[in-house]
N, C-alpha and C positions, 0 to 999 in steps of 0.2 A: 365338321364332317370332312374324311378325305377323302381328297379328287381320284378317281381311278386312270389313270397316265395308259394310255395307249398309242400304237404304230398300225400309220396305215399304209397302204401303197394303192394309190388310185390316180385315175387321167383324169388331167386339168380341161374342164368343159368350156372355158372359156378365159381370155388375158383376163390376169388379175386388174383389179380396180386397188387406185393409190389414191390417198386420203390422207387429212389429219384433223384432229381437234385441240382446244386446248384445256388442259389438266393442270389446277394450281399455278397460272402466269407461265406455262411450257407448252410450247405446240409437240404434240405426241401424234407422229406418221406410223400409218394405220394399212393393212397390206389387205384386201376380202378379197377372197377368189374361192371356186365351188369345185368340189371334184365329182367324177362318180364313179363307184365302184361298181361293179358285173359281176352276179351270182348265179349261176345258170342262165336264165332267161330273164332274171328280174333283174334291177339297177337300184344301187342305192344312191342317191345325193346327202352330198355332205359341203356347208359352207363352212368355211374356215375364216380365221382372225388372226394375224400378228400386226405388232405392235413393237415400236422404238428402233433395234437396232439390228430387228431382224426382218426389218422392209427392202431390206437394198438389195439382197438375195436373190428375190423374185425379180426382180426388174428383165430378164433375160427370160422368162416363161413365157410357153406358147402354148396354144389350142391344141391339147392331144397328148403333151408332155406328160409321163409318169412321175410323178412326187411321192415321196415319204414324210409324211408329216408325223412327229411325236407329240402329244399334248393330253386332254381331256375334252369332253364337252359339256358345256353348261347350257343350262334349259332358265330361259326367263319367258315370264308373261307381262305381256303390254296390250292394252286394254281388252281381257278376254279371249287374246289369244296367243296360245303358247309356241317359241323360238328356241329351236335346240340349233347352238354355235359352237364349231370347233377351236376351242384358243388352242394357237400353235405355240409351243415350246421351242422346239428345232425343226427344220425341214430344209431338204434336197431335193433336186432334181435326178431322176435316172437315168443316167447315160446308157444308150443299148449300145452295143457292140457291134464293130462292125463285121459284116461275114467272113471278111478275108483280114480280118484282125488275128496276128499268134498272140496266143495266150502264154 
């Protein structure tokens, strides 16, 4: 089955959490952090996942920052209850502008 690859742009609800496991005799660092997007009046939450060499990125993210994360989400169940997780592909920070920045 293929994955459907999507772009989101939503504010980081809180500093990522850094981690790792190990995978075949290799410790593999591990980046979770949650965003939420604003739809009128409702909010959606979205956690997210990277993984290897796209942890070190983040290390500079704060509470409120706007990110663009590229990826898919995967849905697994563990014991009877179901976990939809964003694996990230690529992802940036968005720098805003300053007001008295020329363009």
């Amino acid at each position: 089955m293929e994955k459907e690859m999507v772009n989101i742009n939503a504010n980081l609800v809180k500093e990522p959490e850094f981690t790792s496991f190990e995978r075949e005799g290799e410790e593999v660092q591990v980046i979770n952090f949650t965003l939420v997007k604003k739809y009128g009046k409702g909010k959606e939450y979205i956690n997210c996942s990277a993984y290897g060499d796209k942890v070190e990125k983040a290390r500079d993210f704060q509470k409120g920052d706007l990110i663009h994360v590229f990826g898919y989400f995967k849905e697994r169940e563990k014991e009877g209850k179901k976990y939809k997780n964003f694996l990230v592909k690529s992802y940036n920070k968005i720098e805003k502008k300053e007001e008295n920045e020329e363009e």
